[in-house]
C-alpha positions in Angstrom: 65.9 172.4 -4.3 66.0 169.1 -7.1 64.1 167.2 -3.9 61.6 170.1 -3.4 60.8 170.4 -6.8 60.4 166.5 -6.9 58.1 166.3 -4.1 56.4 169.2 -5.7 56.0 167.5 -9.1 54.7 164.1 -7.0 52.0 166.3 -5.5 51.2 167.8 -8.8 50.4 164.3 -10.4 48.9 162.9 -7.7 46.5 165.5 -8.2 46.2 165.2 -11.9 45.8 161.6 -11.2 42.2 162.2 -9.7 41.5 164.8 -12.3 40.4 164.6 -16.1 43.1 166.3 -18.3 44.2 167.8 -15.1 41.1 169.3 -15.7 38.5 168.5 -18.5 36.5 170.6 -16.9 33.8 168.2 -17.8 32.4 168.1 -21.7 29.6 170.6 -20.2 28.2 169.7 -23.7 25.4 167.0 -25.0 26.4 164.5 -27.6 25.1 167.0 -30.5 28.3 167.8 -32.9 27.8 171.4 -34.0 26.3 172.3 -38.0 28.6 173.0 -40.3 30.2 176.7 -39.9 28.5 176.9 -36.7 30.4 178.6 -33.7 30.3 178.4 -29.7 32.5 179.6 -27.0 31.7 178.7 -23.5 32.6 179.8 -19.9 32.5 177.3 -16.9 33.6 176.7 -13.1 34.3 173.4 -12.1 34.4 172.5 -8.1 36.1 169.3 -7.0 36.7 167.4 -4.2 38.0 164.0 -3.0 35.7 161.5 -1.4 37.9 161.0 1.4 38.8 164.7 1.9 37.5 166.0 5.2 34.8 168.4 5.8 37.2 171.2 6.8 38.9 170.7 3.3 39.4 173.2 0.6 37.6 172.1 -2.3 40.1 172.7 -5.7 38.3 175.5 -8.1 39.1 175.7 -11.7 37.9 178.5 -14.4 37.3 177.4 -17.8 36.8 178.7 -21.3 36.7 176.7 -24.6 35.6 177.3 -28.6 33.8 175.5 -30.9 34.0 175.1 -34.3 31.7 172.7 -36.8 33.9 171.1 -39.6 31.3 169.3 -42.0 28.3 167.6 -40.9 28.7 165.0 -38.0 32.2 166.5 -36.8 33.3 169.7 -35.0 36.5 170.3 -33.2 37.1 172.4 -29.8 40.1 174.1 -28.2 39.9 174.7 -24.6 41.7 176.5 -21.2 41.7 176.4 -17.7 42.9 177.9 -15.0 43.4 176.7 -11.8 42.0 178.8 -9.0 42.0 176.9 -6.1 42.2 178.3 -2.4 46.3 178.4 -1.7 47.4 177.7 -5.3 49.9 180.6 -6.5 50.4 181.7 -9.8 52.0 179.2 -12.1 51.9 176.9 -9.8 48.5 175.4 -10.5 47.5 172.9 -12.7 46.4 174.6 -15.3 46.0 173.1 -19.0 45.3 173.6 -22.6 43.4 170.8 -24.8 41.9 169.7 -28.2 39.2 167.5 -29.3 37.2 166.3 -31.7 33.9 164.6 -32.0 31.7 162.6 -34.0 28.2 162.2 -33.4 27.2 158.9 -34.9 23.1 158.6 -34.0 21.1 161.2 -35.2 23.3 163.1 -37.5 20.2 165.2 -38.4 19.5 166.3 -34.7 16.3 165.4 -34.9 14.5 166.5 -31.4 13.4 164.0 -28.8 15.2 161.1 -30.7 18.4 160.0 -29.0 21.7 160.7 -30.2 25.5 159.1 -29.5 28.5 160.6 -30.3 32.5 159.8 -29.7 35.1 162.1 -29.1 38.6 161.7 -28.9 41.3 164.2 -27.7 44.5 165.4 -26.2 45.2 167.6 -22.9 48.7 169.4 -21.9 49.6 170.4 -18.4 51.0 173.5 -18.9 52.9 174.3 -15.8 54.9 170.1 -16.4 57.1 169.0 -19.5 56.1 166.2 -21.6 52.5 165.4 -19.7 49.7 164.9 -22.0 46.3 163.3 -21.2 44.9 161.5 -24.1 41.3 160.8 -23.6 38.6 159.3 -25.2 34.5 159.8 -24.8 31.3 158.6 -25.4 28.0 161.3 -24.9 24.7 159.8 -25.0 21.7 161.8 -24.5 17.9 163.6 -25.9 17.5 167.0 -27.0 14.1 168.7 -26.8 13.0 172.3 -28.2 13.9 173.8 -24.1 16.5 171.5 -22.7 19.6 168.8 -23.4 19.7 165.7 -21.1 23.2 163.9 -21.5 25.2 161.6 -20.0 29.5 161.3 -20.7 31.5 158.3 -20.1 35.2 159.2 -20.3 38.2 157.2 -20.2 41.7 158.3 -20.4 45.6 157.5 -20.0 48.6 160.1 -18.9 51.4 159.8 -21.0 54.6 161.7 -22.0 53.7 162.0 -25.6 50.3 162.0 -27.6 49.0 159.2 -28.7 47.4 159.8 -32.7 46.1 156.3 -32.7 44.5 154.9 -29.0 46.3 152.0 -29.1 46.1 152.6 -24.8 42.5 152.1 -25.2 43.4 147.8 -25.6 46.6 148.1 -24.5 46.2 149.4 -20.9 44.2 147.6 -18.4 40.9 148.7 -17.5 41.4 149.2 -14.1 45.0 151.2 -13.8 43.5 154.1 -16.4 41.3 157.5 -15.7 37.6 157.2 -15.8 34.8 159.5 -15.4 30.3 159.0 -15.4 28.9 162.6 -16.1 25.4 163.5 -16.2 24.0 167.2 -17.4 21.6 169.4 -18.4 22.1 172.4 -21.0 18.9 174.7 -20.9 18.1 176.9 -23.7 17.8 180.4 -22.4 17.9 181.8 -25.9 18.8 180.1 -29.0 22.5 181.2 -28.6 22.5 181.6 -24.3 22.3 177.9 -22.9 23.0 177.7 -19.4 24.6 174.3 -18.6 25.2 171.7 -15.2 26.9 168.9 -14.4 28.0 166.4 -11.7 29.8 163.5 -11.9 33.0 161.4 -10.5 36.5 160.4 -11.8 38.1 157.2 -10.7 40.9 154.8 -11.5 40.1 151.7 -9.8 37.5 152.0 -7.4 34.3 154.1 -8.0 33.8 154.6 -4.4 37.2 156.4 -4.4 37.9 159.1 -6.5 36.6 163.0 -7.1 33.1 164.3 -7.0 33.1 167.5 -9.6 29.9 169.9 -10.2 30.2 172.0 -13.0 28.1 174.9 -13.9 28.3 177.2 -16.8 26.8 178.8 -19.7 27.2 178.2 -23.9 27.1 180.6 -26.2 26.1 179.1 -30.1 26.1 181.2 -33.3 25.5 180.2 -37.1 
């Protein structure tokens, strides 16, 4: 059973490895950090596959929810989880995962439309169903609001670790090319002011961008102040 369980845990992380936080289920969020007291919850479904998987292959499904809070002006914080749905995958058995972040938009603070804004975010991710496995990741979002829509792109980058790490030392510490990374490009639309339909595509790699996972990600906002 100890060598069953290994193997198991080996297949687990070899997933994880190809797959922010386990998960990140994208940001499916522009760089704009939320007003102060502001609110949001969101719903999402994330689709992934490898770009050497064959055409036959079950793409890996995971469900996500997340909430929003805006601190004081320039920083919110969010707490998020997913849950792994993917064709085959029993219960517990999944990767699902639980994560915090915060960011901190540092162009436009006053969210002025059509004017582009830049923000940084920083956070941690737990693998639920494995001991001591944290993601610690770190983000740039760079993108233009208008009065109907949010253009964004994310770059993420990100280390597995058995601990978090308060400080990113990792981020000059580890080398470039051994550690998680991610492009993401989306759209939120503005169905109502507080209903804001959102899409994404992107691809995580380690070493080779050719190699790696092509996620789309589609799901809808919900803001209130």
């Amino acid at each position: 059973m100890k060598l069953k369980n290994k193997i198991r845990d080996i297949i687990t992380l070899a997933i994880l490895a190809g797959l922010l936080l386990g998960c990140y289920t994208t940001s499916h969020r522009g760089p704009r950090v939320l007003d102060p007291g502001e609110v949001s919850a969101s719903a999402s479904y994330l689709r992934f596959n490898n770009t050497e998987s064959d055409p036959g292959d079950s793409p890996g499904e995971l469900v996500g929810i997340e909430g929003r809070v805006g601190l004081i002006k320039g920083i919110d914080i969010g707490l998020a989880r997913t849950f792994d749905i993917s064709d085959g995958v029993e219960s517990g058995e999944g990767i699902d995962t639980y994560w915090f972040d915060s960011k901190f938009q540092l162009m436009n603070r006053d969210n002025i439309l059509n004017k582009p804004t830049l923000s940084l975010g920083y956070g941690y991710g737990k693998v639920i169903n494995e001991d001591d496995f944290w993601v610690n990741t770190l983000y740039l979002s760079y993108g233009v609001q208008t009065n109907k829509a949010s253009f964004f792109y994310s770059f993420r980058y990100e280390t597995f670790d058995d601990k978090i790490n308060l400080i990113p030392t990792w981020v000059f510490e580890d080398s470039f090319d051994e550690v998680q990374k991610a492009h993401i490009i989306g759209l939120e639309v503005e169905f109502t002011p507080q209903i804001k339909p959102v899409f994404e595509i992107g691809r995580f790699y380690v070493d080779d961008f050719g190699d790696g996972l092509n996620v789309v990600t589609a799901g809808v906002n919900f803001y209130k102040k």
